[in-house]
N, C-alpha and C positions, 0 to 999 in steps of 0.2 A: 058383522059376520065376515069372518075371510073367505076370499073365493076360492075356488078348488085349485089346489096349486099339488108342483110333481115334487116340491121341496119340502123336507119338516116342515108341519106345523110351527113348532115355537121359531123356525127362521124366517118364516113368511111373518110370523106376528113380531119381532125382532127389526125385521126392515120395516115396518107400520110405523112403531116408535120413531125408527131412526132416522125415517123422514120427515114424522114433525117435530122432532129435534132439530136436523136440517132446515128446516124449512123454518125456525124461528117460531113455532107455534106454542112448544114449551118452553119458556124460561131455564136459566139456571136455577137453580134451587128447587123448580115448583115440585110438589109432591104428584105423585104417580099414583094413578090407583091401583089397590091393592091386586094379589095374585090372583083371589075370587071376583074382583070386580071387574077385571081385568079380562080373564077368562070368560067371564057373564057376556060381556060387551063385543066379543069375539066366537063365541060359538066354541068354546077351546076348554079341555079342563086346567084345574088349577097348575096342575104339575107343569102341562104344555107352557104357560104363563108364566110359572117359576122359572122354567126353564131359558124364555125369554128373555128375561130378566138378568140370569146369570150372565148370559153372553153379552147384552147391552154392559154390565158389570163390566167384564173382564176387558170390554171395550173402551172404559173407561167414559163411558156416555153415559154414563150414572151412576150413584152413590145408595148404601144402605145405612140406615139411622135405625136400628131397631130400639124400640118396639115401635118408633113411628113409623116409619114406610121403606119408599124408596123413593131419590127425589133426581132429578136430571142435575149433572154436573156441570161447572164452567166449561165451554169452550179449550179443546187445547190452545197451547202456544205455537204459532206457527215461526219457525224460525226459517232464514236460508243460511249456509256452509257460511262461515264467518265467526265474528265474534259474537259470545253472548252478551257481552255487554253494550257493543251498537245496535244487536237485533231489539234487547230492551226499550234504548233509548228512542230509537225507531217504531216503536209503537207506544211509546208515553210510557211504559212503566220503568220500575224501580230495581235496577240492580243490585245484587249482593255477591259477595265471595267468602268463603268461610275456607280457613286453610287449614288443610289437616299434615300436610310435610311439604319442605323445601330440603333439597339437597345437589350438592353435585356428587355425579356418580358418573359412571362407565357406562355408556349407553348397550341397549339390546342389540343384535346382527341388524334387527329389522329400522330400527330408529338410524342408527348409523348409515346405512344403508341409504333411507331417506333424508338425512341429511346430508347425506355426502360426507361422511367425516371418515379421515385416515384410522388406521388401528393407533389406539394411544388418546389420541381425541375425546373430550369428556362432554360432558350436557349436565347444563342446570335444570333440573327438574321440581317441578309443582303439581299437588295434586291438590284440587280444590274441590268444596260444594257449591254450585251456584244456584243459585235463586234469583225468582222475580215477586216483588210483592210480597218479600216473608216467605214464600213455598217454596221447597226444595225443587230443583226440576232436573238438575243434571251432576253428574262426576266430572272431572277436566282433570286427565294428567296432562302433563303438557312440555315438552320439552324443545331447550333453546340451545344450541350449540358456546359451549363455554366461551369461548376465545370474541365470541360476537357480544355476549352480554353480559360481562365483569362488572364485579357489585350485583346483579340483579336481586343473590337472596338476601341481601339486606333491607330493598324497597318495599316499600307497601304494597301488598297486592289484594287489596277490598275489592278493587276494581279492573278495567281494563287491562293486561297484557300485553297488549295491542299498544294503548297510548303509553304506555312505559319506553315500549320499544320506538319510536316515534319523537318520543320528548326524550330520551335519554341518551339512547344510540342512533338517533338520527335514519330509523330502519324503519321503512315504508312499507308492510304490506300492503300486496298487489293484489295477488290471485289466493285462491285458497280452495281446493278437490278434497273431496273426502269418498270413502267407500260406508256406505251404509250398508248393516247388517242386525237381524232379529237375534236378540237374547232375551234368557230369562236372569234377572238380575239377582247373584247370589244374597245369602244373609248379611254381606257387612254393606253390600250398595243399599239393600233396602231400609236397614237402621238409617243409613246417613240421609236418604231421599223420602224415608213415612211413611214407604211401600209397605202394600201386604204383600204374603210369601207367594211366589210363583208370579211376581209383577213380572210383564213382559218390557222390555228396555230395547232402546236403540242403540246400537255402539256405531259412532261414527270413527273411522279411521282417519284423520284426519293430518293432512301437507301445505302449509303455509307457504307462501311465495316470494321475494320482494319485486322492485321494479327491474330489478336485474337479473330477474330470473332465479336467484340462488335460493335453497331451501332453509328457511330462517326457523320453521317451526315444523312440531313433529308430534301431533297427540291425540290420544284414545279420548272420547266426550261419551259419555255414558247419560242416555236421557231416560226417563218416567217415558213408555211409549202412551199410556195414559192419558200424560200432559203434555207432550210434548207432537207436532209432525214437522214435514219439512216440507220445505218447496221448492223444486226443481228448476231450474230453466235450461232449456238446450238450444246449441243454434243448428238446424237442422243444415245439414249442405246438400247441394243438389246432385242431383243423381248422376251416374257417368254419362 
């Protein structure tokens, strides 16, 4: 039975789940009981329980299989601001790139801008799918200042961007900031990512670094907020 709380119902039984989810008490996969039994075992009607459910849904902390149930989903992927393909390799799994264009083009105010490039100045750009383990998990447009990385759209890009830049043009990223912001990811991100409609996505704004300071990368990463979070670190400084 939940105790008398000043919040919805189905959000009090919503945080129940969510923390033995958290807590490692359900598995991935396990089946969840259903909305009456659910309801039964909480004092709650079905609807409150459905309700539950939707938001745990939407949260991506669980999955529906009808007519079988609803079952607790994988764990997101926790990444930090970088590449996806070290963050992968940094946790054992299996990288992928799926490339949907390469081109050089005339960059936006805002890319130029961020790369520091004169008027006239071009960018080789790439938009990719990337995955871990076969799942779609993110979009990567990704742009490189021309004049810095001749040849690039003829190399393979399955993989890292990063080790191209590194093994080809001798160009070290450094550092790498990004601006994190909530979207809802239109109908062509969700064909490419598996998404159902109204998926919520993270857009990361993202400025690559090298060791010289200068801005070598310039791109929008579009992730499943779903599957995907991220993890911060700050150095705090001290006070005046």
């Amino acid at each position: 039975m939940l105790a008398p709380v000043t919040t919805p119902r189905y959000v009090a039984l919503a945080a129940l789940v969510r923390d033995r989810i958290a807590g490692e008490q359900l598995a991935p996969h396990t089946l969840l009981p259903s909305e009456r039994e659910l309801g039964d075992a909480h004092g709650v009607s079905r609807m409150t329980a459905r309700q539950a459910l939707t938001l745990l849904e939407r949260e991506g902390l669980v999955y529906r299989r009808p007519p079988r149930g609803t079952f607790v989903a994988e764990p997101r992927v926790r990444f930090h601001v970088g590449s996806f393909s070290e963050e992968a390799d940094r946790q054992g799994r299996r990288p992928a790139a799926r490339l949907l264009w390469a081109e050089r083009q005339e960059p936006s105010p805002d890319t130029r801008r961020a790369l520091g490039l004169a008027e006239g100045e071009e960018v080789h750009a790439f938009h990719r799918v990337r995955s871990m383990d076969g799942v779609p998990l993110a979009l990567e447009t990704t742009y490189f200042p021309a004049d810095l990385t001749p040849g690039i759209l003829d190399v393979g890009v399955e993989g890292s961007l990063w080790a191209v830049l590194r093994e080809r043009y001798g160009v070290d990223p450094a550092t790498s900031t990004a601006v994190l912001e909530s979207i809802i990811l239109d109908d062509v991100s969700q064909a490419h990512l598996g998404a159902g409609s109204a998926t919520t996505g993270i857009l990361l704004t993202r400025s690559t670094y090298d060791t010289a300071g200068r801005c070598i990368e310039h791109a929008r990463d579009v992730y499943r907020a779903d599957r995907a979070s991220f993890e911060v670190t700050a150095t705090v400084a001290p006070p005046d």
